[in-house]
PQR file of N, CA, C, O and H, with PARSE charges and radii, in Angstrom:
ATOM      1  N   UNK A   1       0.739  10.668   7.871 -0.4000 1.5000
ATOM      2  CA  UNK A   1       0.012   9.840   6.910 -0.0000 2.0000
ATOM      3  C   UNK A   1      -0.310   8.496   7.551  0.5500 1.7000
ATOM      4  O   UNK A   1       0.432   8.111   8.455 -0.5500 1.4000
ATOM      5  N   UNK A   2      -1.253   7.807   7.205 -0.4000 1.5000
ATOM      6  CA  UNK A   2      -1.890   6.243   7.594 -0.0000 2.0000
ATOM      7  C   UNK A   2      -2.444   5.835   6.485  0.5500 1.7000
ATOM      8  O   UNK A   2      -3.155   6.502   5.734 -0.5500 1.4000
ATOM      9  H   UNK A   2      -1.855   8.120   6.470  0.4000 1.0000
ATOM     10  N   UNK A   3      -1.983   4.257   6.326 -0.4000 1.5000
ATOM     11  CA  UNK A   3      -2.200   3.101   5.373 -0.0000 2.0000
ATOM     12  C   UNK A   3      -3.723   3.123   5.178  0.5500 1.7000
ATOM     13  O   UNK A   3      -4.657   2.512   5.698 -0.5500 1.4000
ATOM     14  H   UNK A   3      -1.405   3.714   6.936  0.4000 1.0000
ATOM     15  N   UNK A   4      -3.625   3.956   4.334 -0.4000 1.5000
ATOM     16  CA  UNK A   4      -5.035   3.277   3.684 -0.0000 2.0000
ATOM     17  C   UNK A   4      -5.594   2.137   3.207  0.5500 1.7000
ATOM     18  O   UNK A   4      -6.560   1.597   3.746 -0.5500 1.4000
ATOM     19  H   UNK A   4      -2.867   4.452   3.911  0.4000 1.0000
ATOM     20  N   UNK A   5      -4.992   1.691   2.125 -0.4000 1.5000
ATOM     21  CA  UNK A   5      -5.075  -0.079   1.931 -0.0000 2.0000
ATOM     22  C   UNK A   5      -3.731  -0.865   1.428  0.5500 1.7000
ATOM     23  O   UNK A   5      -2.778  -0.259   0.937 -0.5500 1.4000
ATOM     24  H   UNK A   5      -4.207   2.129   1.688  0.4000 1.0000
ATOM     25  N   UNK A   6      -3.755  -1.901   1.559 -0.4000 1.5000
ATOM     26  CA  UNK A   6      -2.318  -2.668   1.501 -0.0000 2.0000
ATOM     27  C   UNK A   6      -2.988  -3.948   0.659  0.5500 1.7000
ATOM     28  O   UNK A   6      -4.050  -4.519   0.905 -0.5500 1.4000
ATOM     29  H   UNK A   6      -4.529  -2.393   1.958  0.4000 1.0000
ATOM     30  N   UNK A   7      -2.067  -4.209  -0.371 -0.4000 1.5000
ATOM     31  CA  UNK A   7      -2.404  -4.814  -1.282 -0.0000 2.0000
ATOM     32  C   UNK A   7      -1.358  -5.877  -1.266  0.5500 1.7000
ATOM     33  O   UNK A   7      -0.158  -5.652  -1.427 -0.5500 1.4000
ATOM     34  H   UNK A   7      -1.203  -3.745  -0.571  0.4000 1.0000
ATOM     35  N   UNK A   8      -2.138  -7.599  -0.966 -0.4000 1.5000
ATOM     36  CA  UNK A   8      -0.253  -8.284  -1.036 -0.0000 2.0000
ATOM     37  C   UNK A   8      -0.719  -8.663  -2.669  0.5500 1.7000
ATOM     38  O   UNK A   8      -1.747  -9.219  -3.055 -0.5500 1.4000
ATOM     39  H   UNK A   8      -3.113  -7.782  -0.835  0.4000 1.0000
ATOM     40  N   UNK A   9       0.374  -8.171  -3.414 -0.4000 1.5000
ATOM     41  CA  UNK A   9       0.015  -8.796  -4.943 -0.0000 2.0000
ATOM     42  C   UNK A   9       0.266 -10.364  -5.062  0.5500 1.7000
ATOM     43  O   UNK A   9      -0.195 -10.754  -6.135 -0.5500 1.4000
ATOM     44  H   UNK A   9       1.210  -7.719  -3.101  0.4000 1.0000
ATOM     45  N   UNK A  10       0.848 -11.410  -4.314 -0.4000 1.5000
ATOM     46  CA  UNK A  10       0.355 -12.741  -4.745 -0.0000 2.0000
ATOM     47  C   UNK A  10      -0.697 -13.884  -4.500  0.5500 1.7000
ATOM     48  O   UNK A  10      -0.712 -15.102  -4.678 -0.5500 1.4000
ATOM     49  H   UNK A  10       1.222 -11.093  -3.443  0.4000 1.0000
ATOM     50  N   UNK A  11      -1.871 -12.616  -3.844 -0.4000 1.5000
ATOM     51  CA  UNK A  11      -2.737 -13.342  -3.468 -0.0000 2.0000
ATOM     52  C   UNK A  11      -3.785 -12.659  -4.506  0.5500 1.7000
ATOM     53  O   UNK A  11      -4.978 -12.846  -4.265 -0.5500 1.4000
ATOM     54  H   UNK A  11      -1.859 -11.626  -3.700  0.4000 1.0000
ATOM     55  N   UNK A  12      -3.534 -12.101  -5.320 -0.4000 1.5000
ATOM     56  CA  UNK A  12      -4.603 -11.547  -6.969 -0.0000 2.0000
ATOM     57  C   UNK A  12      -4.924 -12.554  -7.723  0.5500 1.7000
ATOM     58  O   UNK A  12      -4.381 -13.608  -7.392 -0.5500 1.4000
ATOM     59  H   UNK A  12      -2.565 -11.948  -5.515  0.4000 1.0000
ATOM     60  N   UNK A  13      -5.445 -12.586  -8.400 -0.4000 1.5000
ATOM     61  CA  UNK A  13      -6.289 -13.978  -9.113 -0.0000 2.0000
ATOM     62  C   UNK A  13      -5.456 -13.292 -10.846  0.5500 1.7000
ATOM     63  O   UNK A  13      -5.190 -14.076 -11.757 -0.5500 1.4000
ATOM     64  H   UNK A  13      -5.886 -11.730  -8.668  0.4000 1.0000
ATOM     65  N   UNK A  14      -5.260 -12.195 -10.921 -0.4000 1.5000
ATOM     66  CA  UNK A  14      -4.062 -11.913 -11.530 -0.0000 2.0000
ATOM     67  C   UNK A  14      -3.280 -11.022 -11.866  0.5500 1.7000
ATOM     68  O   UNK A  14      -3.765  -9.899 -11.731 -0.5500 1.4000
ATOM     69  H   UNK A  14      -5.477 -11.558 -10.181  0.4000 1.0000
ATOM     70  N   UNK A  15      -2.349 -11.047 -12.219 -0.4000 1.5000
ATOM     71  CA  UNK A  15      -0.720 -10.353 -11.931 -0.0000 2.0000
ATOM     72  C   UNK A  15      -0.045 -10.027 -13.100  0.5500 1.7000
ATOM     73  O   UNK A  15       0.609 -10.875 -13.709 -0.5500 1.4000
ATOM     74  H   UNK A  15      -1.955 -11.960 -12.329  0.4000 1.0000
ATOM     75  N   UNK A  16      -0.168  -8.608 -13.553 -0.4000 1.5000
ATOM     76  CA  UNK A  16       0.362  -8.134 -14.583 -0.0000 2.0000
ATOM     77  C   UNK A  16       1.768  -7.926 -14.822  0.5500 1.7000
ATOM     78  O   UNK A  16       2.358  -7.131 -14.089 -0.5500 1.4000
ATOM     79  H   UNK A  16      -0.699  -7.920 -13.059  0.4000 1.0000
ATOM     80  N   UNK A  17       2.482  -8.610 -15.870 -0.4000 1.5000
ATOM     81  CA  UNK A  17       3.578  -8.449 -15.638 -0.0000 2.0000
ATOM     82  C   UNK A  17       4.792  -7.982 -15.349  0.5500 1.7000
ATOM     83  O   UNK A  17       5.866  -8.561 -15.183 -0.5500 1.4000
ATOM     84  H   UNK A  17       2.003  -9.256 -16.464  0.4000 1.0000
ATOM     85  N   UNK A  18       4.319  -6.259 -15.288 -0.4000 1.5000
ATOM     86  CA  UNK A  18       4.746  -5.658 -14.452 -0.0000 2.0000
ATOM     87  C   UNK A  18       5.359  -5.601 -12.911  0.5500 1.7000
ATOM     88  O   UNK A  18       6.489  -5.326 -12.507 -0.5500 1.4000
ATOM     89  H   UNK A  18       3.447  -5.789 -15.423  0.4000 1.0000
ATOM     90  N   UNK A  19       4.115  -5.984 -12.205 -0.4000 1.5000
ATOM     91  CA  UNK A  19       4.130  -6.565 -11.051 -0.0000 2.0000
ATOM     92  C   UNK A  19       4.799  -7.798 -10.528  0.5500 1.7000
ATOM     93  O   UNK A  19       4.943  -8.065  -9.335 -0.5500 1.4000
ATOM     94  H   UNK A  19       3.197  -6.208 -12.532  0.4000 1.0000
ATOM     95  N   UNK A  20       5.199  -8.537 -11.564 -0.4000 1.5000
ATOM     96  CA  UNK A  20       5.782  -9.383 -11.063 -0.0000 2.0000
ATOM     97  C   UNK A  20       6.716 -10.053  -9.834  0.5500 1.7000
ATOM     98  O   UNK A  20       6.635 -11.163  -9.307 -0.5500 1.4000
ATOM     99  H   UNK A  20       5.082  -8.320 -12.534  0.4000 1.0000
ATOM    100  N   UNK A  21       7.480  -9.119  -9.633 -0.4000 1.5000
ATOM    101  CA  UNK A  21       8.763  -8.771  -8.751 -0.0000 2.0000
ATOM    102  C   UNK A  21       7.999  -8.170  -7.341  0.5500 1.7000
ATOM    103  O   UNK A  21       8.571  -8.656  -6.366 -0.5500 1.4000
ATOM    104  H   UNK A  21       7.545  -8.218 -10.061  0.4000 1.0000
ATOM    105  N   UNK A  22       7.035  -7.387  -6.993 -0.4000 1.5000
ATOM    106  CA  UNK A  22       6.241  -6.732  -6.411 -0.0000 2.0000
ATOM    107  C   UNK A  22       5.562  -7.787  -5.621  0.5500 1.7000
ATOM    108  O   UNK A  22       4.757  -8.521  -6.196 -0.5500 1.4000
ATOM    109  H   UNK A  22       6.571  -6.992  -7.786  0.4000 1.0000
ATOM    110  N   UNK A  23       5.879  -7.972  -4.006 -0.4000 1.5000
ATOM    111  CA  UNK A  23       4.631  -8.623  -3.253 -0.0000 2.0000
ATOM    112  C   UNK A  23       3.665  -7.485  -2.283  0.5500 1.7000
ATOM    113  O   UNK A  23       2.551  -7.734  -1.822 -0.5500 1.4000
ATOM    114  H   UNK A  23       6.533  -7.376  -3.540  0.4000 1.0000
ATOM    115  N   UNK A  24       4.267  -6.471  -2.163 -0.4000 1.5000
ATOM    116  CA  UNK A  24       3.172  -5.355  -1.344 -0.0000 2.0000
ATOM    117  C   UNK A  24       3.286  -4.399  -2.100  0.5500 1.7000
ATOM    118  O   UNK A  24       4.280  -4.190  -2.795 -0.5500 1.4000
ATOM    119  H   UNK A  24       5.172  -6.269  -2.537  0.4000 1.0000
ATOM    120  N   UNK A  25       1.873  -3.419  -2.039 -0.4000 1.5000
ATOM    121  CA  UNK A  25       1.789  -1.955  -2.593 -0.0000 2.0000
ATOM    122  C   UNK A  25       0.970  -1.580  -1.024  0.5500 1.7000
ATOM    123  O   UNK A  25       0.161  -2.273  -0.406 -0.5500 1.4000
ATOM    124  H   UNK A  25       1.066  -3.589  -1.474  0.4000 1.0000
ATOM    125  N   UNK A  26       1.375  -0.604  -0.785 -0.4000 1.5000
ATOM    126  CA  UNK A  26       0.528   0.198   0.264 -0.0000 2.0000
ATOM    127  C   UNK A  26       0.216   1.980  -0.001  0.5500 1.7000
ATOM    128  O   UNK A  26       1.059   2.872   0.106 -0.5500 1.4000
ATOM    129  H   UNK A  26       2.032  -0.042  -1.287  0.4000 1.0000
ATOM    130  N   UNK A  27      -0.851   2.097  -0.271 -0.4000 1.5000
ATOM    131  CA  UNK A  27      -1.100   3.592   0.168 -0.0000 2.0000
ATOM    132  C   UNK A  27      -1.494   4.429   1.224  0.5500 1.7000
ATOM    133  O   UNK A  27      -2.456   4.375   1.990 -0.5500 1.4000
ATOM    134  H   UNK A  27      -1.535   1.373  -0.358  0.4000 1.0000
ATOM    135  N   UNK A  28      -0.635   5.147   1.119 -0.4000 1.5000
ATOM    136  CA  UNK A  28      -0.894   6.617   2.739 -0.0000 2.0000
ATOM    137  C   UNK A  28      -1.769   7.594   2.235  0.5500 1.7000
ATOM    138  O   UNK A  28      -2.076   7.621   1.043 -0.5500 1.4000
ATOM    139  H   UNK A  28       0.147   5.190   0.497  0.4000 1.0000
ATOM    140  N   UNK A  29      -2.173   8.360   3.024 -0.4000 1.5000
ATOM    141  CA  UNK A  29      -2.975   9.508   3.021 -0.0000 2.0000
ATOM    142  C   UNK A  29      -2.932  10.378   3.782  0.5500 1.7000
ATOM    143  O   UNK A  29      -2.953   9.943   4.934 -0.5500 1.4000
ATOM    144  H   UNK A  29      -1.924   8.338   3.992  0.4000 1.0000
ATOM    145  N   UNK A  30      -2.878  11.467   3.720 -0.4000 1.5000
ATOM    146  CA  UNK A  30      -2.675  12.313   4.857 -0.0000 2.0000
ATOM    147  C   UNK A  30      -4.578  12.641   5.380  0.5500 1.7000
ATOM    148  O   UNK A  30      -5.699  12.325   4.981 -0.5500 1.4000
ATOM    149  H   UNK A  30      -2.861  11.821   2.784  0.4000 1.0000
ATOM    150  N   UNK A  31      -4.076  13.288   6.262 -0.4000 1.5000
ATOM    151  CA  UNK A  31      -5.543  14.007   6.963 -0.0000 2.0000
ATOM    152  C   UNK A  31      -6.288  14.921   5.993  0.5500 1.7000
ATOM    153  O   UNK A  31      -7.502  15.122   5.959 -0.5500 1.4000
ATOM    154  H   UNK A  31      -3.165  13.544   6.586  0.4000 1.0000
ATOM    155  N   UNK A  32      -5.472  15.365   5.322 -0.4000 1.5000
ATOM    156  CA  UNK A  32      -6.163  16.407   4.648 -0.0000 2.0000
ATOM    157  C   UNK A  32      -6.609  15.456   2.993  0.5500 1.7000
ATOM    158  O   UNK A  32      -5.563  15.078   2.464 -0.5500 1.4000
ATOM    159  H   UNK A  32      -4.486  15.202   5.350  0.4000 1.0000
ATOM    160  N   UNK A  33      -7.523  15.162   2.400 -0.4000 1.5000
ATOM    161  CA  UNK A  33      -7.880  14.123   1.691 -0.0000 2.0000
ATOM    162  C   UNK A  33      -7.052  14.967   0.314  0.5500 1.7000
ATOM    163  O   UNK A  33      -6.810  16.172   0.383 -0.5500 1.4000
ATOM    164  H   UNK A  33      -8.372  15.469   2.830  0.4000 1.0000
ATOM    165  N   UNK A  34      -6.689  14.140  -0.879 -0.4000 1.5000
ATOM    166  CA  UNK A  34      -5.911  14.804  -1.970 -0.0000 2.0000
ATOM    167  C   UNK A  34      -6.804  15.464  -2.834  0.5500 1.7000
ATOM    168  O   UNK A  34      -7.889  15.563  -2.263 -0.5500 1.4000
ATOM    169  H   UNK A  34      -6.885  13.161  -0.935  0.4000 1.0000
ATOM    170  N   UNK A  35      -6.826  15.960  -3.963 -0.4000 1.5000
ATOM    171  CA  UNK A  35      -7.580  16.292  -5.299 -0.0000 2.0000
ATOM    172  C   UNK A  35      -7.362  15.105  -5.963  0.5500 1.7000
ATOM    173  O   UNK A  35      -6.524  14.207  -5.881 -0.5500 1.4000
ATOM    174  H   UNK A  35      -5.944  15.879  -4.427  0.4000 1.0000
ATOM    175  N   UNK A  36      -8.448  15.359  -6.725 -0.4000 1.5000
ATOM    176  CA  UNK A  36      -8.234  14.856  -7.819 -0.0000 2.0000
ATOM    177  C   UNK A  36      -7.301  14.829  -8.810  0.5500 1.7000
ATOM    178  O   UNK A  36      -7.305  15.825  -9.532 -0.5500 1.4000
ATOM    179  H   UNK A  36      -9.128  16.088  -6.792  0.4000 1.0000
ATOM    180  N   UNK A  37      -6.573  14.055  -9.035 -0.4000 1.5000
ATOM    181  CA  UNK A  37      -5.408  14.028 -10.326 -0.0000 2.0000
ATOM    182  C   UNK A  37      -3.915  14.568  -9.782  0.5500 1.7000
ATOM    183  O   UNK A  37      -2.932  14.798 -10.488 -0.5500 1.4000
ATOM    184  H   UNK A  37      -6.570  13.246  -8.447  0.4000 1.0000
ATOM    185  N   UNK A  38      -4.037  14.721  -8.170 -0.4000 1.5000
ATOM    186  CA  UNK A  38      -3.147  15.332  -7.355 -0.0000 2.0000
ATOM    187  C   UNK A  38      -1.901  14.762  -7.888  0.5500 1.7000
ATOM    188  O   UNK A  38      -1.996  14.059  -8.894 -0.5500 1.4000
ATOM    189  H   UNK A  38      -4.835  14.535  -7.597  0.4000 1.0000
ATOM    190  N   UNK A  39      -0.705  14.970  -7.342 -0.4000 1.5000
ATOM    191  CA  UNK A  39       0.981  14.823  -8.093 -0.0000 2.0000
ATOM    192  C   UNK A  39       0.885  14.008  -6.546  0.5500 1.7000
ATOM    193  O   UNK A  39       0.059  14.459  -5.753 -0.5500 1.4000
ATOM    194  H   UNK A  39      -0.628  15.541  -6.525  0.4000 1.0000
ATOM    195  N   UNK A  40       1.434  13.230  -6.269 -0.4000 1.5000
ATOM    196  CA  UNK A  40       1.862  12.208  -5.518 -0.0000 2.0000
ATOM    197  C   UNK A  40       2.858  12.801  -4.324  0.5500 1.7000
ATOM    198  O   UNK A  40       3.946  13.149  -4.782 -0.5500 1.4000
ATOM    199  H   UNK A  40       2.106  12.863  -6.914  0.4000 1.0000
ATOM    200  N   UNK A  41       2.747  12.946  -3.218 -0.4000 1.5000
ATOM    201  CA  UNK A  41       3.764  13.397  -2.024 -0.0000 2.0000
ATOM    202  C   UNK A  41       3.147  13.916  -1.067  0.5500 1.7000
ATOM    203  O   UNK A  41       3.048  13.593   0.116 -0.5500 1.4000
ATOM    204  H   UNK A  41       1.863  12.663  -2.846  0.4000 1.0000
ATOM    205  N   UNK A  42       2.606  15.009  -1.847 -0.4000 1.5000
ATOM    206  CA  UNK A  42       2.077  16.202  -0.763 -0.0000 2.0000
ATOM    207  C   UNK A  42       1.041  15.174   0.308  0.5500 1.7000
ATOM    208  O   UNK A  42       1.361  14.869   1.457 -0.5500 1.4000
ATOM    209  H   UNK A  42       2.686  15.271  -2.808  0.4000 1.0000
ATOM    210  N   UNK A  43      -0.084  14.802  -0.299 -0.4000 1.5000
ATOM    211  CA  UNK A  43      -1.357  13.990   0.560 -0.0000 2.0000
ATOM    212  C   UNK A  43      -1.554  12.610   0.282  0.5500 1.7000
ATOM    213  O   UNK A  43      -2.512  11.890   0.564 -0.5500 1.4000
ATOM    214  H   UNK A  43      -0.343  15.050  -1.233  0.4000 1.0000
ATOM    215  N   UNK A  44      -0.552  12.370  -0.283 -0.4000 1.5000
ATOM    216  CA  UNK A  44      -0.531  10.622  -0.804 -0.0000 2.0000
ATOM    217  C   UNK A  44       0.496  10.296  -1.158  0.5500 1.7000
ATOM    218  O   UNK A  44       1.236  10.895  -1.939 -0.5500 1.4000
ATOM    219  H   UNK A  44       0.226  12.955  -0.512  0.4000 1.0000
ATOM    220  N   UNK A  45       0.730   8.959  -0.441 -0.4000 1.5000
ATOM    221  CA  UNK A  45       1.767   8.218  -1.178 -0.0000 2.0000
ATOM    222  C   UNK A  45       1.688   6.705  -1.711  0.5500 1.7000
ATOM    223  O   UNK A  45       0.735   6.167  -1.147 -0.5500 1.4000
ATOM    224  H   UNK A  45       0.129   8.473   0.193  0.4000 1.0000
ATOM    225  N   UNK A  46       2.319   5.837  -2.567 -0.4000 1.5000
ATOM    226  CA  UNK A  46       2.423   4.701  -3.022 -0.0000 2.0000
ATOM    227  C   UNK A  46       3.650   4.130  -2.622  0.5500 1.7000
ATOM    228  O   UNK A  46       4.537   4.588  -3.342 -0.5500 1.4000
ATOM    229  H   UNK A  46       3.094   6.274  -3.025  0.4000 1.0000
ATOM    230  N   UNK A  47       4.049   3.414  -1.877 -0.4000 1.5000
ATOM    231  CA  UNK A  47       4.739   2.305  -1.464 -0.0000 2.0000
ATOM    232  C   UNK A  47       4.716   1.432  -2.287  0.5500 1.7000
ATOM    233  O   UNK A  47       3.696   1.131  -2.908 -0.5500 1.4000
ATOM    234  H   UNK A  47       3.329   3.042  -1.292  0.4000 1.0000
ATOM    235  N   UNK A  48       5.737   0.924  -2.419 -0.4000 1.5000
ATOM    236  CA  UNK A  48       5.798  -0.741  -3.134 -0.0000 2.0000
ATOM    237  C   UNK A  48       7.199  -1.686  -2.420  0.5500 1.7000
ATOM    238  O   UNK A  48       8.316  -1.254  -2.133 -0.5500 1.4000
ATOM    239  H   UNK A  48       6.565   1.168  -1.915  0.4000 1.0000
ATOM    240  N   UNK A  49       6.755  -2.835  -2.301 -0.4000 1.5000
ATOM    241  CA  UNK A  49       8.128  -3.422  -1.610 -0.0000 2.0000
ATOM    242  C   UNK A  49       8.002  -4.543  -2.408  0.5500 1.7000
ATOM    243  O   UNK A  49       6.939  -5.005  -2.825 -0.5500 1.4000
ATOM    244  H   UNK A  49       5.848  -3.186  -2.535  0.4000 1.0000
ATOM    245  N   UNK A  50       9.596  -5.153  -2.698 -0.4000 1.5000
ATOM    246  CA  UNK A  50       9.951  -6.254  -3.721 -0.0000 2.0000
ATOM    247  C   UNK A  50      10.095  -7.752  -2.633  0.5500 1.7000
ATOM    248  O   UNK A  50       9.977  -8.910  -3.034 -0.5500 1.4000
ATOM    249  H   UNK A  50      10.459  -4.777  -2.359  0.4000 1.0000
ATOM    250  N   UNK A  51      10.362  -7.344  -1.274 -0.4000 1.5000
ATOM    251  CA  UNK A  51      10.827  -8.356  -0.232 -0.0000 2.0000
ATOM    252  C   UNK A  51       9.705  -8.185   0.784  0.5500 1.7000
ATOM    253  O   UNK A  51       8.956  -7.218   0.923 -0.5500 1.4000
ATOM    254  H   UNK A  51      10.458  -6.403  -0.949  0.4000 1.0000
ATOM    255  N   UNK A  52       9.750  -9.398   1.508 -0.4000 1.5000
ATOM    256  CA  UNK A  52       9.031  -9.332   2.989 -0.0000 2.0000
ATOM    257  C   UNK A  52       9.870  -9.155   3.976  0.5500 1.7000
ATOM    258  O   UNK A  52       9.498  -8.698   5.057 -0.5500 1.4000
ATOM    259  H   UNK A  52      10.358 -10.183   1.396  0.4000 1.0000
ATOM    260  N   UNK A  53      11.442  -9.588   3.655 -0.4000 1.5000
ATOM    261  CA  UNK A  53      12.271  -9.704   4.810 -0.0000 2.0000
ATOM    262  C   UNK A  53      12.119  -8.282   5.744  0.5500 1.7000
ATOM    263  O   UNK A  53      11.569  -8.396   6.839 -0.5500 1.4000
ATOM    264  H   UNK A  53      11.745  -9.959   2.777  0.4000 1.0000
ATOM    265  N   UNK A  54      12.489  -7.273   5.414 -0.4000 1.5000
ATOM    266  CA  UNK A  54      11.582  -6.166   6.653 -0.0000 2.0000
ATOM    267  C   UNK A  54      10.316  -5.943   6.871  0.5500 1.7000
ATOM    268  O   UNK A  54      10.025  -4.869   7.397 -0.5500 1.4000
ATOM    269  H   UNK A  54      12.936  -7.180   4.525  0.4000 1.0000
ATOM    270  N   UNK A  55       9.722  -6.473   6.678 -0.4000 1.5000
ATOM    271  CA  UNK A  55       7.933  -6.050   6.464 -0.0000 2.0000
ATOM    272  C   UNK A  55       7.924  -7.133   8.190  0.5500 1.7000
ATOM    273  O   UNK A  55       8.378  -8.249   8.443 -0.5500 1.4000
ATOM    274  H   UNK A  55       9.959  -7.346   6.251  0.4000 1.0000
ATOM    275  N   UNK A  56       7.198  -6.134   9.018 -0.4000 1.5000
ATOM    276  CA  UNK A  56       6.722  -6.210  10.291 -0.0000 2.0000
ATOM    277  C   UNK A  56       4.901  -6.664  10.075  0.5500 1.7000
ATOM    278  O   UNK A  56       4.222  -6.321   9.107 -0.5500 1.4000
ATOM    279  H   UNK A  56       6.829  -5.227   8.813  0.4000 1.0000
ATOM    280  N   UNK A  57       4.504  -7.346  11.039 -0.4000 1.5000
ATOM    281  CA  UNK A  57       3.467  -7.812  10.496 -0.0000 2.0000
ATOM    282  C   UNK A  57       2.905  -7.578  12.254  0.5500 1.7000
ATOM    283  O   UNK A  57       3.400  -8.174  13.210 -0.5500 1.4000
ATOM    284  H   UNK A  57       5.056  -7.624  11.826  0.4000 1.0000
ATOM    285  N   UNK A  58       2.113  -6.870  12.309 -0.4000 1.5000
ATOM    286  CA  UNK A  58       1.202  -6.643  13.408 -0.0000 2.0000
ATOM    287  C   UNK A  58      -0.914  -6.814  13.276  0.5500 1.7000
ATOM    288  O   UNK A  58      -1.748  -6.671  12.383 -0.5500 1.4000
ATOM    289  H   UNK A  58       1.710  -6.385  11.532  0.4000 1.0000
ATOM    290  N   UNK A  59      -0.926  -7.162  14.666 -0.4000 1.5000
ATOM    291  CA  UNK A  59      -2.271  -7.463  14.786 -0.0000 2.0000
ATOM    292  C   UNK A  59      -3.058  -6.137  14.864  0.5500 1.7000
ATOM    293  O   UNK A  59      -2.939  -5.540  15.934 -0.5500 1.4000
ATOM    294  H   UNK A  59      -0.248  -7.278  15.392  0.4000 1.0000
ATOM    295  N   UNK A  60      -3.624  -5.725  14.184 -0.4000 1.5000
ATOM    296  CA  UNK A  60      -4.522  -4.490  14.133 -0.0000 2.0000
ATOM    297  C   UNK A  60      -5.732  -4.550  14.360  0.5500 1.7000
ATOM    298  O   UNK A  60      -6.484  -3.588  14.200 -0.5500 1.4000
ATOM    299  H   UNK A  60      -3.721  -6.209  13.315  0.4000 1.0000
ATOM    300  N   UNK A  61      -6.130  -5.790  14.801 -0.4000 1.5000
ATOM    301  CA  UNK A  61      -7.793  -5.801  15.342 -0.0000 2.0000
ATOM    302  C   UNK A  61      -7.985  -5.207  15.709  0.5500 1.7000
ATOM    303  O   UNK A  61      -7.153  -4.573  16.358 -0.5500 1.4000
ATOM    304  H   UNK A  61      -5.520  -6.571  14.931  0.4000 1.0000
ATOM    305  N   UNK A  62      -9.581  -4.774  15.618 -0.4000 1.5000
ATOM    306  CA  UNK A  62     -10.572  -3.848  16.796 -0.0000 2.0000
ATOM    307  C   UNK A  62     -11.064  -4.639  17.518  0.5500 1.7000
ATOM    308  O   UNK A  62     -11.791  -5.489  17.002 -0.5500 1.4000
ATOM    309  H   UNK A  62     -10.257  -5.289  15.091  0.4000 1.0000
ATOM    310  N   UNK A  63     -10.860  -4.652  18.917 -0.4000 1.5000
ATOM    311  CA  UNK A  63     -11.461  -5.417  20.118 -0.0000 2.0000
ATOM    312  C   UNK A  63     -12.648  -4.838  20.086  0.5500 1.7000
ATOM    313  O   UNK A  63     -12.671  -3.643  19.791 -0.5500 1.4000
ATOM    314  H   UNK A  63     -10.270  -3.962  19.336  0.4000 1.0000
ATOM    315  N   UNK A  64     -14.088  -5.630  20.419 -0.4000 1.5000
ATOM    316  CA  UNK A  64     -15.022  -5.155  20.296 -0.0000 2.0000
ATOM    317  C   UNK A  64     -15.627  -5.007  21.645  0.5500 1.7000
ATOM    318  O   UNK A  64     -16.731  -4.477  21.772 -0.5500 1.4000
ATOM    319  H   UNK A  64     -14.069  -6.601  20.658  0.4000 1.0000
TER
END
């Protein structure tokens, strides 16, 4: 699977209170793309992290 998009939630203009506690959501995907209304594991996943303290932060540019 690879990060499809990464969401830092305290940079949203706004924040449901749910989310509160929540500074990253990231979703995976596998190669094979999901269905529609798919159950979560098999070809997708949702991440959520409450801390940054392990969160690795790398440069992913494309050199052009």
């Amino acid at each position: 699977m690879f990060s499809l998009a990464q969401i830092f939630i305290p940079n949203l203009s706004f924040i449901d209170p749910k989310l509160s506690n929540t500074k990253i959501r990231t979703v995976f995907i596998s190669n094979e793309y999901p269905e529609c209304f798919e159950k979560i594991g098999e070809n997708y996943v949702i991440r959520e992290y409450d801390t940054l303290e392990d969160i690795t932060i790398k440069d992913l540019s494309n050199p052009k």
